[in-house]
Z-matrix of the N, CA and C atoms (Angstrom, degrees):
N
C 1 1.433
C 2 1.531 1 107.55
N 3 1.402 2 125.70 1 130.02
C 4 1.001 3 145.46 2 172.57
C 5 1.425 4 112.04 3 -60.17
N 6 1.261 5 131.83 4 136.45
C 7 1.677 6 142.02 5 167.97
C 8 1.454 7 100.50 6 -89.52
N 9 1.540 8 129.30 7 105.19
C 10 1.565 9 130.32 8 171.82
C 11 1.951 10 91.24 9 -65.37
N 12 1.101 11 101.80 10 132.67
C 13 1.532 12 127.13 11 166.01
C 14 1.409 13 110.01 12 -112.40
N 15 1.278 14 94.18 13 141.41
C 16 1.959 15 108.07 14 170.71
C 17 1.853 16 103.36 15 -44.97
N 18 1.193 17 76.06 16 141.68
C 19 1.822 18 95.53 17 -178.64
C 20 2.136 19 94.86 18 -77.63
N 21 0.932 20 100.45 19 -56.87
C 22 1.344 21 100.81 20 -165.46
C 23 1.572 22 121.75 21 -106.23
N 24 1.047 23 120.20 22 144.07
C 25 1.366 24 135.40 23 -158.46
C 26 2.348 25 114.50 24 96.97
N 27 1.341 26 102.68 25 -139.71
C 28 1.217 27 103.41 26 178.80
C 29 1.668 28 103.60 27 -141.54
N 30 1.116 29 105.00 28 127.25
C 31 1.843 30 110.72 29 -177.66
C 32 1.384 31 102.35 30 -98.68
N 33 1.648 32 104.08 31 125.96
C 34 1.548 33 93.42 32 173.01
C 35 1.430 34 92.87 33 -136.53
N 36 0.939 35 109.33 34 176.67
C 37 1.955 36 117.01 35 -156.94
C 38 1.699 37 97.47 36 -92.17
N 39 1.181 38 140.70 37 124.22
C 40 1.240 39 138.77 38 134.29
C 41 1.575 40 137.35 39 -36.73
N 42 1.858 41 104.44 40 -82.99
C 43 1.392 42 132.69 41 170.98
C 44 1.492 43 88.98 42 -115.36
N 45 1.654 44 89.73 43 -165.26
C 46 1.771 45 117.05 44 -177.42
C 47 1.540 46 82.10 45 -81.11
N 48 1.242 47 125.37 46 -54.64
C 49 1.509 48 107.00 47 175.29
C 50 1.368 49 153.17 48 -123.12
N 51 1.214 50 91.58 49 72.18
C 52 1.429 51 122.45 50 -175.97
C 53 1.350 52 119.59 51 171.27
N 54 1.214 53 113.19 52 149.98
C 55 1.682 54 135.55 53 168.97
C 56 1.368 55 125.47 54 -136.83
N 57 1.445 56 109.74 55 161.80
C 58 1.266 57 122.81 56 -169.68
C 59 1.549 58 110.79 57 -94.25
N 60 1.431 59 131.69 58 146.00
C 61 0.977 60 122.05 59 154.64
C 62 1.382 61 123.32 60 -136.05
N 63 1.673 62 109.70 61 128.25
C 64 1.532 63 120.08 62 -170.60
C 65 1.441 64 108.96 63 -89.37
N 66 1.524 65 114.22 64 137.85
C 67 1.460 66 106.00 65 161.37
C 68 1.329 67 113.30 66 -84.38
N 69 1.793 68 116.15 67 -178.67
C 70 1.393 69 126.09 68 -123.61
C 71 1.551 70 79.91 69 -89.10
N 72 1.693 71 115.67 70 -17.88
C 73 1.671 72 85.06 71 -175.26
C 74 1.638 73 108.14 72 -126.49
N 75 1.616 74 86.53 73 41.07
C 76 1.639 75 99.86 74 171.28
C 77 1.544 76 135.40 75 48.41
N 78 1.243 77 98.50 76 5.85
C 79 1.557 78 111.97 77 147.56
C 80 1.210 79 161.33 78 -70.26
N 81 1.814 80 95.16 79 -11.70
C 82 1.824 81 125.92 80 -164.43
C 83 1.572 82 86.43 81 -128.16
N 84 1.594 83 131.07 82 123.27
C 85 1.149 84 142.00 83 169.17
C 86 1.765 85 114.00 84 -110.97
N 87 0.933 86 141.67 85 88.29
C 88 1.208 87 158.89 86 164.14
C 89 1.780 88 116.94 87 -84.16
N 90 1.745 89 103.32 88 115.34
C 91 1.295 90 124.63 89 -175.61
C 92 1.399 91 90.18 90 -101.12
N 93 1.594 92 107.36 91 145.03
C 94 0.955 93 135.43 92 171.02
C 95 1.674 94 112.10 93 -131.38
N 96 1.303 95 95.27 94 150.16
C 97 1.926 96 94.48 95 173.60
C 98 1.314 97 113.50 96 -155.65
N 99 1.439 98 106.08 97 122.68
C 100 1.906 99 118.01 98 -162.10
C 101 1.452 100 98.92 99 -77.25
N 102 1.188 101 114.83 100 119.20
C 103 1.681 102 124.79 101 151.93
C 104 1.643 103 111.03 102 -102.91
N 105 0.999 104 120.33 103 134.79
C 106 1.302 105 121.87 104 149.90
C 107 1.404 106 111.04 105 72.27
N 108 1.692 107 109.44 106 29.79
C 109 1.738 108 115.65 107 -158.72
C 110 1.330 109 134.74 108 70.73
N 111 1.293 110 113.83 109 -14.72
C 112 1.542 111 128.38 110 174.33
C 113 1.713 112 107.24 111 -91.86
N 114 1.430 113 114.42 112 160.29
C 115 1.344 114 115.81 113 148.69
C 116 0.843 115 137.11 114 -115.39
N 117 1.212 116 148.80 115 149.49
C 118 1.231 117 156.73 116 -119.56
C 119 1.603 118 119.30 117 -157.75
N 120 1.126 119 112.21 118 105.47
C 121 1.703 120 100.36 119 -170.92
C 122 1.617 121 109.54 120 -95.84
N 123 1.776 122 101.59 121 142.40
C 124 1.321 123 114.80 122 -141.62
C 125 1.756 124 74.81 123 -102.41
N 126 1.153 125 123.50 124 -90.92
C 127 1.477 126 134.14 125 173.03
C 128 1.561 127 130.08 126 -111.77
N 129 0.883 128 99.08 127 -154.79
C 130 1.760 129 102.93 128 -176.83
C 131 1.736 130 110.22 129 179.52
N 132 1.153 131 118.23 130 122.33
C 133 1.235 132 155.94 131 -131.72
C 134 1.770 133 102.50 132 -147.68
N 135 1.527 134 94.62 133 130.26
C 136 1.353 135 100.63 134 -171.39
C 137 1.996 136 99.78 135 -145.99
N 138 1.373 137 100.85 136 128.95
C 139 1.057 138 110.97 137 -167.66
C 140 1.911 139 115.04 138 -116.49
N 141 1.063 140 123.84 139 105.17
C 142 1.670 141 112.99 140 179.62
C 143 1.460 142 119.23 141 -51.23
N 144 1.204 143 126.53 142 -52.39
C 145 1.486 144 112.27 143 175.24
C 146 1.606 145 117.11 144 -66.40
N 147 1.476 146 129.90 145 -19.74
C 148 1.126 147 138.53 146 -163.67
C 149 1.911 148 134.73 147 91.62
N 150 0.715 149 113.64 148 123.31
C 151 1.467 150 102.25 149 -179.78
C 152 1.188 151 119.51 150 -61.27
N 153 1.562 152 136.27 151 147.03
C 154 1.264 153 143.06 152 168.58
C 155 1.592 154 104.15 153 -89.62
N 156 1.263 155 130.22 154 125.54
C 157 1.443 156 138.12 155 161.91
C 158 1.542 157 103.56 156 -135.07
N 159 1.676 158 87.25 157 157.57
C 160 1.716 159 111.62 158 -172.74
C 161 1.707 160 105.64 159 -139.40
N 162 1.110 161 91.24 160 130.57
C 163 1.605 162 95.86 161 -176.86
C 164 1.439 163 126.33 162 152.70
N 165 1.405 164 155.70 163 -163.01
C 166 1.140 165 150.34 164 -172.09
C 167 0.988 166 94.92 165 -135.25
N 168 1.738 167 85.98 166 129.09
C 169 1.723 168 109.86 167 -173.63
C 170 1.368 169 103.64 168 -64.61
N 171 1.767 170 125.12 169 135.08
C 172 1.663 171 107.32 170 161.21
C 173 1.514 172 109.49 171 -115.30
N 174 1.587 173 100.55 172 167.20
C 175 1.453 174 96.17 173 -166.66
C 176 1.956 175 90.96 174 -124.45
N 177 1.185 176 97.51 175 -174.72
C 178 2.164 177 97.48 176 175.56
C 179 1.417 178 83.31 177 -57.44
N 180 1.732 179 100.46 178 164.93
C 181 1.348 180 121.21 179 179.89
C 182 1.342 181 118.68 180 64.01
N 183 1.495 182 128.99 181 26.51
C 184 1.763 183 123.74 182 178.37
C 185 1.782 184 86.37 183 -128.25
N 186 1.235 185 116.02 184 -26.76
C 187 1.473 186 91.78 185 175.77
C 188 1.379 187 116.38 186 -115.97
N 189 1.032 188 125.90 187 141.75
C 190 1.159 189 129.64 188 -162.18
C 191 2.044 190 108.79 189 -123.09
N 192 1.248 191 116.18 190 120.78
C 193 1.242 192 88.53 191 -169.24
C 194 1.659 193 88.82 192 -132.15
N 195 1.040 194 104.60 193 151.02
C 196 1.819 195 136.61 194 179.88
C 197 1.656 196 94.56 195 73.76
N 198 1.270 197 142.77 196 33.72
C 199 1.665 198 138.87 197 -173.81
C 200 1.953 199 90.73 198 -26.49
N 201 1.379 200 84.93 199 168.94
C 202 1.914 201 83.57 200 -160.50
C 203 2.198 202 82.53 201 -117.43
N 204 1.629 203 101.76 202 143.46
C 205 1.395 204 120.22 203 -149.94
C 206 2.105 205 66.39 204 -82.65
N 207 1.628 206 80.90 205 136.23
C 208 1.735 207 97.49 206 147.15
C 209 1.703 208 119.84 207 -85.01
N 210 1.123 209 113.14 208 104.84
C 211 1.058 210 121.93 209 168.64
C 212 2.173 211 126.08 210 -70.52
N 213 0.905 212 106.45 211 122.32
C 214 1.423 213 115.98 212 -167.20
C 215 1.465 214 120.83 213 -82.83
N 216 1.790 215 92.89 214 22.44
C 217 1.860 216 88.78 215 175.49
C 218 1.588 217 132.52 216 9.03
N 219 1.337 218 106.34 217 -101.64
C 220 0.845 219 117.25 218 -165.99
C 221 1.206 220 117.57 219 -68.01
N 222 1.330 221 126.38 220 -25.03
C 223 1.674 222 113.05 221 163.36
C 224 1.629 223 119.52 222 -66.61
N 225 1.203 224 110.09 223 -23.04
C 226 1.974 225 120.48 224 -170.33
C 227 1.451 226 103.11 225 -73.36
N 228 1.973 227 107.52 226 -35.21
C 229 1.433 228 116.65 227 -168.02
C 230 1.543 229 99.57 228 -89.26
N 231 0.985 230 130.51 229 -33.13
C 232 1.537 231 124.07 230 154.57
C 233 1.743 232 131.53 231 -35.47
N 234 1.698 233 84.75 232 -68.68
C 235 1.754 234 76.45 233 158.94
C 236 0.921 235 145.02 234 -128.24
N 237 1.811 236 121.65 235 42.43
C 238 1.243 237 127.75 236 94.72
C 239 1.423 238 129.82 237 -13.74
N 240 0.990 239 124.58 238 -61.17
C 241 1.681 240 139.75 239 -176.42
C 242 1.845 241 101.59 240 -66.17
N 243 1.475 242 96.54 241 -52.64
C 244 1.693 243 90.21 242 -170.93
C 245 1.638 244 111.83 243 -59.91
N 246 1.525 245 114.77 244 -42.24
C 247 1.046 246 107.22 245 173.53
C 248 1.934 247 145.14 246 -69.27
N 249 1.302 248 95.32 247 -29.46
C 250 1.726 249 105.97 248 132.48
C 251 0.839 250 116.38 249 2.78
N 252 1.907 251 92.52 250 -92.69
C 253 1.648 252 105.52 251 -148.12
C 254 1.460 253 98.18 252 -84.17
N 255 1.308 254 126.79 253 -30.72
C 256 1.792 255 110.14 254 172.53
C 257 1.380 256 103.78 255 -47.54
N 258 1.658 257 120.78 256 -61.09
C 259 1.464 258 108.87 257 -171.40
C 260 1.339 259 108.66 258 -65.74
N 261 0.842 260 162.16 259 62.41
C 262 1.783 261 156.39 260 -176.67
C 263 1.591 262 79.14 261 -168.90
N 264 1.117 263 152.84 262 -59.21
C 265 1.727 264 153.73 263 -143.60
C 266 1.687 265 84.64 264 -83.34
N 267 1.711 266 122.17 265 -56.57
C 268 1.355 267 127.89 266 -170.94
C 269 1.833 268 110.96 267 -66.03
N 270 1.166 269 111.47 268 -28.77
C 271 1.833 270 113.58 269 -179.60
C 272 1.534 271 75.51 270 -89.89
N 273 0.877 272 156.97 271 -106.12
C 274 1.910 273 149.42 272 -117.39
C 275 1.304 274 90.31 273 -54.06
N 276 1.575 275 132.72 274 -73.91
C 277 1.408 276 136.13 275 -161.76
C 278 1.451 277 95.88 276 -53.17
N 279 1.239 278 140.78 277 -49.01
C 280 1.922 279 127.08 278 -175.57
C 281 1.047 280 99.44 279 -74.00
N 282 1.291 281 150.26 280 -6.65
C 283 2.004 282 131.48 281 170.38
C 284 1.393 283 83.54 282 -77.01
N 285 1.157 284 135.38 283 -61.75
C 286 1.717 285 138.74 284 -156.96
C 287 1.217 286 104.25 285 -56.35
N 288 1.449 287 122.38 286 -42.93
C 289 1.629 288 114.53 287 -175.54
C 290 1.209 289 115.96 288 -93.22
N 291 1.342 290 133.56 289 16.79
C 292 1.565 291 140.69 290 169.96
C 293 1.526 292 89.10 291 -121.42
């Protein structure tokens, strides 16, 4: 699931959860903090000389939060299955040899 980010200004990452976002003429500082895949704006902060930040701007689609687990079906259900039939092949063959 995608984190929608502010269209305008520059998003740069804080923590794992949360980021900052500067407007375009770096005077307006706005915290944000992702719960639950969304963001959420914490405050907003305004500075006369402007803030200095360093970092790569992100836009929607750079953070990605909870990515969804690839699950390996068909290899797990395979051997799942193989082991089965060894144990079912291993109990039949020990009644036969006692």
């Amino acid at each position: 699931m995608e984190v929608e980010l502010p269209d305008t200004g520059c998003n740069i990452l804080n923590s794992s959860t949360s980021f900052y976002n500067y407007s375009i003429d770096g005077r307006t500082r706005e915290t944000y903090y992702i719960y639950d895949g969304k963001a959420f704006l914490r405050e907003s902060t305004y500075n006369q000389y402007g803030y200095s930040y360093t970092g790569t701007c992100l836009h929607t689609g750079d953070l990605i939060y909870k990515p969804e687990i690839q699950v390996y079906f068909p290899l797990i259900a395979f051997i799942i299955i193989c082991a089965a039939i060894m144990l079912a092949y291993k109990i039949v063959l020990w009644r036969f040899i006692k």
